[in-house]
N, C-alpha and C positions, 0 to 999 in steps of 0.2 A: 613459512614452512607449516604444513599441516602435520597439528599434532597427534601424536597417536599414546594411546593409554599402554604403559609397560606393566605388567605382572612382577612385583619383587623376584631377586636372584635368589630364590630358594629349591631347596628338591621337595620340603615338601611342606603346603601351607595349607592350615588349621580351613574347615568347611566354613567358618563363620568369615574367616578373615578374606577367605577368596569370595565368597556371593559378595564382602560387602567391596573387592575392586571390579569386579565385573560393573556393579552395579552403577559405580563411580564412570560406566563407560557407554558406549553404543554403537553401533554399528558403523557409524559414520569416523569411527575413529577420535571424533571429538568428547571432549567431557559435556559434561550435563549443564543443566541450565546455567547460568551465571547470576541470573536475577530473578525476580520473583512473577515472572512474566512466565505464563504457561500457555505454551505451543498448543500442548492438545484443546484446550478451553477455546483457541483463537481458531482450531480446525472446525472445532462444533460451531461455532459463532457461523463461521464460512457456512456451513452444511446450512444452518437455518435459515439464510439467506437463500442460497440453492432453492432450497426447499420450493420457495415463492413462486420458482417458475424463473423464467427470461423476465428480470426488472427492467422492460422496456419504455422510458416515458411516456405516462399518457393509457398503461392498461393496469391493467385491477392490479396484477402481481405486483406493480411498482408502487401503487398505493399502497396496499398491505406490508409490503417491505420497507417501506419511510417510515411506515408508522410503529413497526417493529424498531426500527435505529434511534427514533424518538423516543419510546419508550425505554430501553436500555439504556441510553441518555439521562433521560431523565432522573433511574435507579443511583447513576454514578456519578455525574459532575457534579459542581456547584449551580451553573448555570446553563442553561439549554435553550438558542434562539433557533428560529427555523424561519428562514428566508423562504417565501412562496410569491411567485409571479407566472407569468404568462410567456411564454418564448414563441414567436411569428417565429417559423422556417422559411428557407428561403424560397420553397414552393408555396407559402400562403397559409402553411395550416398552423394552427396552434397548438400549444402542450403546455399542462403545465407541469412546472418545475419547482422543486423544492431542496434549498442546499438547507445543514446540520449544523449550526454548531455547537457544540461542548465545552466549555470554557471551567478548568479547575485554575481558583486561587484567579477570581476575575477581576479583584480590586490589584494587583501588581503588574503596575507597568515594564516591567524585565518580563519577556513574554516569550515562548517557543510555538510557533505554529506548526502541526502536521494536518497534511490532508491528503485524503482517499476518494475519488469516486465511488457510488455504488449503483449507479445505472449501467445496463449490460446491452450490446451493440443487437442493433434490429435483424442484423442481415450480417450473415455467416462467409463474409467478400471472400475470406482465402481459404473456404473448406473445399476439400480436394474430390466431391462429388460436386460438378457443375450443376448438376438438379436443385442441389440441399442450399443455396445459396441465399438464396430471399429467408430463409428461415433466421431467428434469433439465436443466438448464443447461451450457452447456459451459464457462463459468467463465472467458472469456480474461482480460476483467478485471477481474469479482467472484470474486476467487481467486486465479487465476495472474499477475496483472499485479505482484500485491502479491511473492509469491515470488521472482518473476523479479527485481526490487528487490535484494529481500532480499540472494538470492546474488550478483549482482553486486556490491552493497555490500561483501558478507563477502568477496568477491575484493580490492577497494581495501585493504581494515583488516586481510587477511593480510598487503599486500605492504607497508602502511604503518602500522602499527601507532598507533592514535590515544593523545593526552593525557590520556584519560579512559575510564573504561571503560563498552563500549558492550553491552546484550543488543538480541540481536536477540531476539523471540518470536513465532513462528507458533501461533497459536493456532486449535482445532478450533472445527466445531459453532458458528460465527457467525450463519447462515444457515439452520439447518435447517428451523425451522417460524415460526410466525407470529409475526409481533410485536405483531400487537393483543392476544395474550393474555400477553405478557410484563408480568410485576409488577418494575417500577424499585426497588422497597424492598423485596423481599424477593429478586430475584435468580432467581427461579420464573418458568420457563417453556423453549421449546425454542432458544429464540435465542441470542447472546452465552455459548455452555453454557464456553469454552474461555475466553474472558476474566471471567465467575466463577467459576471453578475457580483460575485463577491469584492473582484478586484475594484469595480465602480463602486459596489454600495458596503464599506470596509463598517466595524465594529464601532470605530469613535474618527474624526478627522486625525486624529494625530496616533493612530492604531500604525504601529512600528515595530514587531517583533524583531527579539534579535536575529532571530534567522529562521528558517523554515525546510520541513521537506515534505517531500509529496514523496508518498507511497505505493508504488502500483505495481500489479503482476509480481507479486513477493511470495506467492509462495508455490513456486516451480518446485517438485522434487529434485530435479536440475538444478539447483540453484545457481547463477551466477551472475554475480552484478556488476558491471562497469562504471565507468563516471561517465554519465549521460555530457555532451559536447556542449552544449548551453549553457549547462550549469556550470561544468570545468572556465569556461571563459565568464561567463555572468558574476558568479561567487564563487570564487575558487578557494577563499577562506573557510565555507560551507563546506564543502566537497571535501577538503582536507582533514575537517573535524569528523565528519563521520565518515572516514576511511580511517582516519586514525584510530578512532574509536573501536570501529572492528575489529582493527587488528589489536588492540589491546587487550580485548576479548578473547584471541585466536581466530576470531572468523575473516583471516584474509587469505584463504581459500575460495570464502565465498563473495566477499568485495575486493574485488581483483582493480588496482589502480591502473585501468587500463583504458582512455577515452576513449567513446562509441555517438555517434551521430551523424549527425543532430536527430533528435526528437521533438515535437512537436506534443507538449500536454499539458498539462495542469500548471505547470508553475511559468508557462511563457507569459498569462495575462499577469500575473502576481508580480515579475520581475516586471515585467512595462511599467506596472507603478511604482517599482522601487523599493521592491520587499525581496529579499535576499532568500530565495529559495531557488536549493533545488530539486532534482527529479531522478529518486534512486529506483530504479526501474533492471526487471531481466525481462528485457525483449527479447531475449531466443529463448522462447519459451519450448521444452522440449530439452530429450537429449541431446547434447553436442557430437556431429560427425567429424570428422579426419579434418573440415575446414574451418573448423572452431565454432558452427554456427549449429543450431538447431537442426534437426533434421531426426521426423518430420517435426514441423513447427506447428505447434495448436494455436498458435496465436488468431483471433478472430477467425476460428472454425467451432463444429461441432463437439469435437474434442477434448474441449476446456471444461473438463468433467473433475467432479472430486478426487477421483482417483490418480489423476496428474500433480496435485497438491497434498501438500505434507506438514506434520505439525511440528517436524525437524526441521523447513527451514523457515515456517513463520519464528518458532523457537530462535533463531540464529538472529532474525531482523525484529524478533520483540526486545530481543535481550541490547539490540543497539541501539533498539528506539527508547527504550527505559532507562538504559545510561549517560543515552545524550542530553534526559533531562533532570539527574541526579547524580549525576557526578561536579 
């Protein structure tokens, strides 16, 4: 049930005592932070990635924006590697690629993996002018919503160091080209290129977190999350824990226990090799029409501007990403 703030039964309450229950509230009906993970910090983080331009593999803007994730990295883990290799497409041309990681508390083996993309799609496939199509995406939050997370998160686990140890991984080239031509077994194709590379070349041979999730497109004004169809069957122990989680918080409103797919991202090379994530994702991006779906849907169009993302529901999924690894 979504909770909503009550005003005490009084006729008439003192000026200090009412700003300080307004305060306690907000528009969304829900109370305020839970944890020490700040929404608006993780909108600015999103914005300065914006900023860069389309972080398409392979041009300036995406160099400048790694080396910004790097460097923020750097401010807040323990430890900061950065995977850099060369990726042949399946046209013949080269990019190269660069995945993140952030590793807090890198000497303990009890381990929490999350990971984000922060490469943003070349070509604009479902924007609703057929001209604007070949154009790039500006990625507020297929890309930067996820980042914006990120370093805010790595802001909480600087100041508060958690029980277990946590990477963060940004990983490249999620997006680049199609997914109809992507091979699920064999790992070939232009998509997920930064979480097969990772899944081949892991942190140590015997690198085994206890579970993992991937974070993508989180931060919809809309917010609504269901339990991506892979994960639900893949790890379904996963899936349980951070829906439980939510709802412990009050936010199961906004992760709704309700299977959706399959999907096709990030954590499908991860599971091949037998790492236990999954993939909390609002693919109907946009507001919900009469059929429960988006409508219209920004997803992979022009669209996917800042002003479609919100630091209310980064807020909602920093406060479950911070408790899923301090409680």
């Amino acid at each position: 049930m979504h909770r909503r703030c009550r005003l005490p039964h009084v006729l008439i309450i003192p000026l200090v005592s009412l700003v300080a229950v307004l305060s306690s509230c907000d528009m969304f009906g829900a109370s305020r932070a839970r944890t020490a993970f700040r929404g608006d910090s993780a909108l600015a983080y999103a914005q300065a990635q914006v900023n860069f331009g389309p972080r398409v593999p392979g041009t300036d803007a995406a160099r400048r924006a790694g080396d910004w994730i790097v460097a923020q990295m750097r401010k807040r883990a323990d430890t900061v590697i950065v995977q850099q290799w060369t990726h042949v497409t399946l046209k013949g041309d080269s990019l190269p690629m660069r995945n993140v990681l952030a590793r807090f508390k890198p000497a303990l083996s009890q381990r929490v993996l999350y990971i984000t993309h922060w490469d943003t799609r070349p070509t604009a496939d479902q924007e609703f002018n057929f001209g604007d199509r070949q154009r790039p995406i500006p990625g507020a939050n297929d890309g930067a919503s996820g980042v914006g997370l990120f370093v805010a998160l790595a802001d909480v686990l600087k100041k508060t160091p958690p029980d277990v140890g946590v990477d963060l991984l940004f990983v490249d080239g999620e997006d680049y080209g199609s997914f109809d031509e992507y091979d699920a077994e064999t790992g070939e194709g232009d998509v997920l290129i930064g979480s097969t590379y990772f899944a081949d070349h892991l942190p140590s041979a015997d690198y085994k977190p206890m579970f993992g999730v991937l974070w993508d497109m989180i931060g919809d004004k809309d917010l609504n999350i269901l339990q991506e169809q892979i994960s639900a069957e893949k790890a379904p122990e996963v899936v349980s824990r951070v829906w439980q989680t939510a709802k412990d918080l009050g936010y199961d409103k906004y992760f709704i226990p309700q299977v959706y797919g399959p999907i096709t991202d990030d954590h499908v090379p991860l599971l091949k090799k037998g790492l236990r994530v999954i993939d909390v994702i609002d693919i109907d991006y946009g507001p919900l029409g009469p059929n429960g779906q988006a409508n219209p849907n920004f997803h992979h169009t022009l669209q996917d501007t800042m002003d479609k993302i919100s630091a209310k529901s980064l807020q909602v999924v920093g406060d479950v990403a911070v408790t899923l690894v301090t409680k």
